[in-house]
N, C-alpha and C positions, 0 to 999 in steps of 0.2 A: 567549444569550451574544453581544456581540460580534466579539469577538475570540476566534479558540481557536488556540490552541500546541500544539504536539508534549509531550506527558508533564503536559497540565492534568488534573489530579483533574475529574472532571465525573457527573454522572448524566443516563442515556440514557433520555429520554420513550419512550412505546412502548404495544402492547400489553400489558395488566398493569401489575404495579408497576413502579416505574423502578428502573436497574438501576446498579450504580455500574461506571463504568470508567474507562480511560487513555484520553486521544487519542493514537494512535499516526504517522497521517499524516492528513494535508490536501492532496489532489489538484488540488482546484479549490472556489472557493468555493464550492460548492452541494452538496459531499460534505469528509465529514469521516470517517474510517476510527478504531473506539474499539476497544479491547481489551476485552472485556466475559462475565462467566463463563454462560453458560448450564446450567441447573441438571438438565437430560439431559444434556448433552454436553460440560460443561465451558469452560474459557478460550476464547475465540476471537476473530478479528476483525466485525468489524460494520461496514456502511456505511449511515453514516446523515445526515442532513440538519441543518445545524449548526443550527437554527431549532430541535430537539427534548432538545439540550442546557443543560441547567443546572449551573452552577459548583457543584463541592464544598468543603467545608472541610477536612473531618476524612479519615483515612486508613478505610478499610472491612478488613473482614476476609480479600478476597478479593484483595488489592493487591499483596501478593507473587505471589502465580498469574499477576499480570497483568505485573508487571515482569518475571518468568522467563521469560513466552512473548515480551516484547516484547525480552528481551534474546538469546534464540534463532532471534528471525528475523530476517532478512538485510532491510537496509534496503531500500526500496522504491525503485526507478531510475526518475526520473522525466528528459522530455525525449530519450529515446533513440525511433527512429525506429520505426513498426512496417509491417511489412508487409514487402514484395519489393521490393526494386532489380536493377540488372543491374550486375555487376562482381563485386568480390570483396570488396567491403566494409573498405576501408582497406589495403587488402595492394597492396604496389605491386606492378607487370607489365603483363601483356597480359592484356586482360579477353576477345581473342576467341582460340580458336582456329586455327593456322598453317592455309592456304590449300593446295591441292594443287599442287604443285612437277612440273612434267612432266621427263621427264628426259634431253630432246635429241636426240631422234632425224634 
């Protein structure tokens, strides 16, 4: 596929038969995230390589499974920082602790 969107009907190349899913997010062009039912263990997400995607037509049997998990999970937060900073992370104040104060002798 060219181009893939958030909620494309698509089928997922793979080992085995291909398998129908939703695209649910697109992180970076070289990974595309599908909703896709696996047949041990049910609905789940998949990362897979947008190059192993072919466009669907028609609605599958397993499509409501997949819009239920996609509408129970919490959107994917993309752009927020990861790892450790020093401070308090948007909170304003004093990010160091008060110095020792002698007391005038």
């Amino acid at each position: 596929m060219e181009t893939v969107a958030i909620g494309d009907l698509v089928s997922v190349a793979g080992v085995g038969a291909p398998r129908d899913g939703i695209v649910y997010d697109t992180p970076s062009p070289s990974k595309v995230v599908v909703a896709v039912v696996d047949p041990r263990r049910g609905p789940g997400f998949r990362t897979v390589d947008p190059k192993t995607l072919t466009e669907r037509e028609k609605e599958g049997s397993h499509d409501p499974a997949l819009r239920l998990l996609i509408r129970r999970t919490p959107p994917a937060g993309h752009g927020a920082p990861r790892g450790g900073g020093t401070g308090r992370k948007g909170r304003a104040g004093f990010t160091r602790g008060a110095t020792h104060r002698p007391t005038g002798k």
